[in-house]
N, C-alpha and C positions, 0 to 999 in steps of 0.2 A: 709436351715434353716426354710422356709416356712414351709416345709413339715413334719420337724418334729415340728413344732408348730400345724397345722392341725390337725395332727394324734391325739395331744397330751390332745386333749380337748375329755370331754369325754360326755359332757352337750350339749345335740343335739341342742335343741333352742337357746341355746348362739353360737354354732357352726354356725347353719346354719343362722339364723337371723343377728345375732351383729357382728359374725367375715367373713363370706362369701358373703355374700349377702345382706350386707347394701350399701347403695350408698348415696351419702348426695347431698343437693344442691349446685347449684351454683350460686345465686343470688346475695352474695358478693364480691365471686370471692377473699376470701383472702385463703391464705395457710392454717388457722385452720384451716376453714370449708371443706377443703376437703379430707380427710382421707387417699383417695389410690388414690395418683396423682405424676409424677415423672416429673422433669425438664426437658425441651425440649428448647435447643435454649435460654435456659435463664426465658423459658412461663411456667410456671404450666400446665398440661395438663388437660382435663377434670377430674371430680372426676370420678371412677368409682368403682364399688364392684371385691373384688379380684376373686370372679369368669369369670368376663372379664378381668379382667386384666393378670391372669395366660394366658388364652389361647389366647388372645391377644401378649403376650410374646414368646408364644410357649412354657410356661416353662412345659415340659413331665413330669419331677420329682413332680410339684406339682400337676400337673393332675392326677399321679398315684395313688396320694394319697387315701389309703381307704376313708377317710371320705369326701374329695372332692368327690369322685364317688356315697358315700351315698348321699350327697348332691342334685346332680345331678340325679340321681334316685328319689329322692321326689319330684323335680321339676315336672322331667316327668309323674310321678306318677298323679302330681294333692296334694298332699300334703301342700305344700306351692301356694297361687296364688302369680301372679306379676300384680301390677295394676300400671299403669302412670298415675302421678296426671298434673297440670298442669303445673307447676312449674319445667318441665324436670327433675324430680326424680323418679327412680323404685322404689316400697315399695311393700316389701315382706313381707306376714304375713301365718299363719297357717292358713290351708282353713275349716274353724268351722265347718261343718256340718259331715265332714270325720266320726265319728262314727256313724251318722245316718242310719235306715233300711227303710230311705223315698226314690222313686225313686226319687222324684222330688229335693230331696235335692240335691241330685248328677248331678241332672241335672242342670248345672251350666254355662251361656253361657261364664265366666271368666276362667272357666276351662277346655273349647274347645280351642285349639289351631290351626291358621289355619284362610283361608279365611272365605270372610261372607257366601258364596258359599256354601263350605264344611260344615260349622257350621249350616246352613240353610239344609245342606240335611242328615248331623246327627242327626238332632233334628227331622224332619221328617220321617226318617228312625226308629226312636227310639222309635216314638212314634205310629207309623203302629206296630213295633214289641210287643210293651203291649198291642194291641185291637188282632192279629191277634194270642199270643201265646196260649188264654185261647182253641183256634181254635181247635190250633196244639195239645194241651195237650183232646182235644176232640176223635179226630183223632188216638191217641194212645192209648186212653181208649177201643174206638171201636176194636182194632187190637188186642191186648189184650183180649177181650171179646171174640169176636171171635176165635182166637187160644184156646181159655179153653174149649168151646164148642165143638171145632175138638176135642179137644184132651179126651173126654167123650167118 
């Protein structure tokens, strides 16, 4: 039934935002406020968004789901970020700057995923590659010029 309610919505921000990947607090700790929580032992379980919660379950039927997969691909994407506030709540929003032709806009350290490590020598990395490609595009101007010349 999941899975044909998933499929069924065709409204991506309400898809991926309000029905996949919302998670609520738990500061109350009453039944409202927690959306996607099931009985354990008698306990509410933590809240969580049905995208853990599915694979959490193991449930495959709703993982196969196309728009769960869509989902899941914007994640990775960089599409949506996930920011933890302090209050142990995930909040997902649409990451604003996605239409931008600014490098820097994309360069986004919420949008790295990964150690500080890694994050620390992609941003290094990324940033040797815009002083060092005007280099490279030097480099094949000359190779180019020269082959015209042979070929005279």
């Amino acid at each position: 039934m999941a899975k044909l309610i998933i499929d069924s919505v065709h409204n991506d921000h309400y898809l991926f935002t309000d029905l996949l990947l919302k998670r609520l607090s738990r500061p109350e700790r009453t039944l409202t406020n927690q959306r996607y929580s099931i009985l354990q032992n008698g306990k509410a379980t933590d809240p969580v968004s049905a995208i853990e919660f599915a694979v959490d379950l193991h449930a495959t039927n709703v993982i196969a789901a196309n728009n769960y997969q869509r989902c899941i691909t914007a994640l990775w994407r960089g599409y949506y970020n996930v920011q933890y506030s302090d209050d142990d709540r995930l909040i997902f929003g649409e990451y604003e700057h996605l239409n931008s032709r600014r490098f820097a806009d994309h360069f986004d350290i919420q949008r790295i995923k990964g150690t500080d490590l890694s994050r620390r020598g992609s941003k290094v990395s990324s940033s040797l590659f815009e002083f060092v490609e005007p280099i490279l595009y030097g480099f094949l101007f000359g190779v180019v010029h020269n082959c015209c010349e042979y070929a005279e």
